[in-house]
C-alpha positions in Angstrom: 1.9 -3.8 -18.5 4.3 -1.1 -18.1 3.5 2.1 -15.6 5.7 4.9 -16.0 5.4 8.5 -15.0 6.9 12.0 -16.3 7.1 15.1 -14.6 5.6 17.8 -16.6 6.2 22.1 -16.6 4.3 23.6 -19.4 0.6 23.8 -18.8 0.0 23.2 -23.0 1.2 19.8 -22.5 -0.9 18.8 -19.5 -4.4 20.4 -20.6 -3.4 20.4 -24.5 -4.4 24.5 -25.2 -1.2 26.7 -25.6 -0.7 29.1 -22.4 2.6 30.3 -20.5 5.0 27.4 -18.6 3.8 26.7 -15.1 5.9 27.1 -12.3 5.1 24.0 -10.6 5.9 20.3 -11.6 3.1 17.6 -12.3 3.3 14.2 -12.1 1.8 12.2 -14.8 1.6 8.7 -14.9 1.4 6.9 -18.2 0.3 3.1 -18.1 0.3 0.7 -21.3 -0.9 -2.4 -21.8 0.7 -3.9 -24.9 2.6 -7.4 -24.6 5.3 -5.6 -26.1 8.2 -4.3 -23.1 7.6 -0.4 -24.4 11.0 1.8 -24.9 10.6 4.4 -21.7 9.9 7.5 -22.4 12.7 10.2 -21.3 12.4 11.8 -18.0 10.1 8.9 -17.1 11.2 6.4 -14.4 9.5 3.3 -13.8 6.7 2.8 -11.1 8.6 0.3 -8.9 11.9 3.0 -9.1 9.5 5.8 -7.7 7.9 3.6 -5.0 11.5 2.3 -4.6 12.5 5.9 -3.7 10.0 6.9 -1.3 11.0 3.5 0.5 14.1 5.1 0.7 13.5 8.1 2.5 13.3 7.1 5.9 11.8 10.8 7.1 9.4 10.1 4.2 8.3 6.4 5.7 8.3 8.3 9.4 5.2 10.1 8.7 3.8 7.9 6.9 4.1 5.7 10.0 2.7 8.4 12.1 -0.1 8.7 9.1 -1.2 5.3 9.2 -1.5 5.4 13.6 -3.4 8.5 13.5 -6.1 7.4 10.7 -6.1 4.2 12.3 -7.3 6.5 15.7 -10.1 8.3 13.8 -11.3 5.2 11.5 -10.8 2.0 13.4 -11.4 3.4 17.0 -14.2 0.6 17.7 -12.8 -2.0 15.1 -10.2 -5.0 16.0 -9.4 -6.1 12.4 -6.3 -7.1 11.1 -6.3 -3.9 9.0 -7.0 -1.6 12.3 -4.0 -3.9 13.9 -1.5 -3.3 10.6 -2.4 0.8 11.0 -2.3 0.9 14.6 1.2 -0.1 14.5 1.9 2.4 11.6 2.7 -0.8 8.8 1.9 -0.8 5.2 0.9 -3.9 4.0 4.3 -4.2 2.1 6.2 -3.8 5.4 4.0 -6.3 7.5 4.7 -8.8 4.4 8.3 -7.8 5.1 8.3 -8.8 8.7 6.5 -12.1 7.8 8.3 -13.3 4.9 5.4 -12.7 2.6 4.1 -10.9 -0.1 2.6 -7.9 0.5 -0.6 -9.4 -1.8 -1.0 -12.3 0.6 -1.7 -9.9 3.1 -4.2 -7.9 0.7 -6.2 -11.4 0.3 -6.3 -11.8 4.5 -7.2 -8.2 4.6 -9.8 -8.3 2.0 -11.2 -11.5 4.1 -10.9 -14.1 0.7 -7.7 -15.8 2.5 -7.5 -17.8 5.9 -4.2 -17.4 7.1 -4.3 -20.8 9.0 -2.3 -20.9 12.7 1.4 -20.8 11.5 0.7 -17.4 9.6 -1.5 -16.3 12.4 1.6 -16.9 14.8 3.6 -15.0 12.4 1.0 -12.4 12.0 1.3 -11.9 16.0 4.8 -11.4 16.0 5.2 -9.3 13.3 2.5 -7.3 14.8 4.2 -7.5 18.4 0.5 -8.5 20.1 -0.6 -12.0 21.0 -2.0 -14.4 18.9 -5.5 -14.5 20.4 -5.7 -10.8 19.3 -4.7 -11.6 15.8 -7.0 -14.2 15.8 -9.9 -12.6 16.8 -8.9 -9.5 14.4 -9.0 -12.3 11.0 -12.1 -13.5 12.3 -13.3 -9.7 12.1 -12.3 -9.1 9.3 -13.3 -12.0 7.0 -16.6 -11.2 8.7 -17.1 -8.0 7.4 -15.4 -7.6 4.1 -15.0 -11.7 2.6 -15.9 -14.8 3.3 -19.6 -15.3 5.8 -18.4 -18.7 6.3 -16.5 -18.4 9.8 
């Protein structure tokens, strides 16, 4: 699969009926699932370069940061999961994989309560989060309660 995006300017080409260039940029993303590795198309850069970028952009990842804490405030203000825990401390789930050693998938599966991270990743979980591990424990437990597994 191949995910590639183009930045358009003339409104004819976005909506396909014939009318003066916009003034303002849009952002199209194409994605193709042939087998075959597809030649890109020009002006189009692939979707890991453009994530890739913003990761780059450290005033960019800043609010984001300050994003995640203050949605964490309005949505998870009675909730101790490990997803209230990664946005309290202003992580995406890339960056917590990061601090771990992980992938940032690994973390989707703990999130999306269909993986038990087991004591050693819970321990790692705690540090990377910079809170105990009793905290991180209970915030697993939480969280495979109410999105995966009913097994706990």
């Amino acid at each position: 699969m191949t995910i590639t995006t183009a930045t358009l300017q003339d409104e004819s080409l976005r909506t396909g009926s014939p009318s003066s260039p916009s003034s303002l940029p849009s952002l199209v993303i194409v994605r193709q699932f042939d087998a075959a590795r597809p030649q890109p198309l020009p002006g189009t850069v692939s979707l890991d370069e453009l994530l890739d970028s913003f990761a780059n952009d450290t005033q960019l990842q800043e609010a984001l940061s300050e994003a995640r804490k203050s949605f964490a405030k309005q949505v998870y203000t009675n909730e101790v999961s490990l997803s209230a825990l990664r946005m309290q401390t202003g992580l995406s789930q890339a960056q917590l994989a990061s601090r771990m050693g992980t992938t940032q998938s690994y973390i989707a599966r703990i999130e999306g309560g269909t993986t038990d991270p087991g004591t050693d990743n819970i321990a790692r979980l705690a540090e990377a989060l910079g809170t105990d591990e009793a905290t991180v424990f209970v915030a697993v437990r939480n969280q495979r309660k109410t999105r995966g597994s009913h097994d706990c």
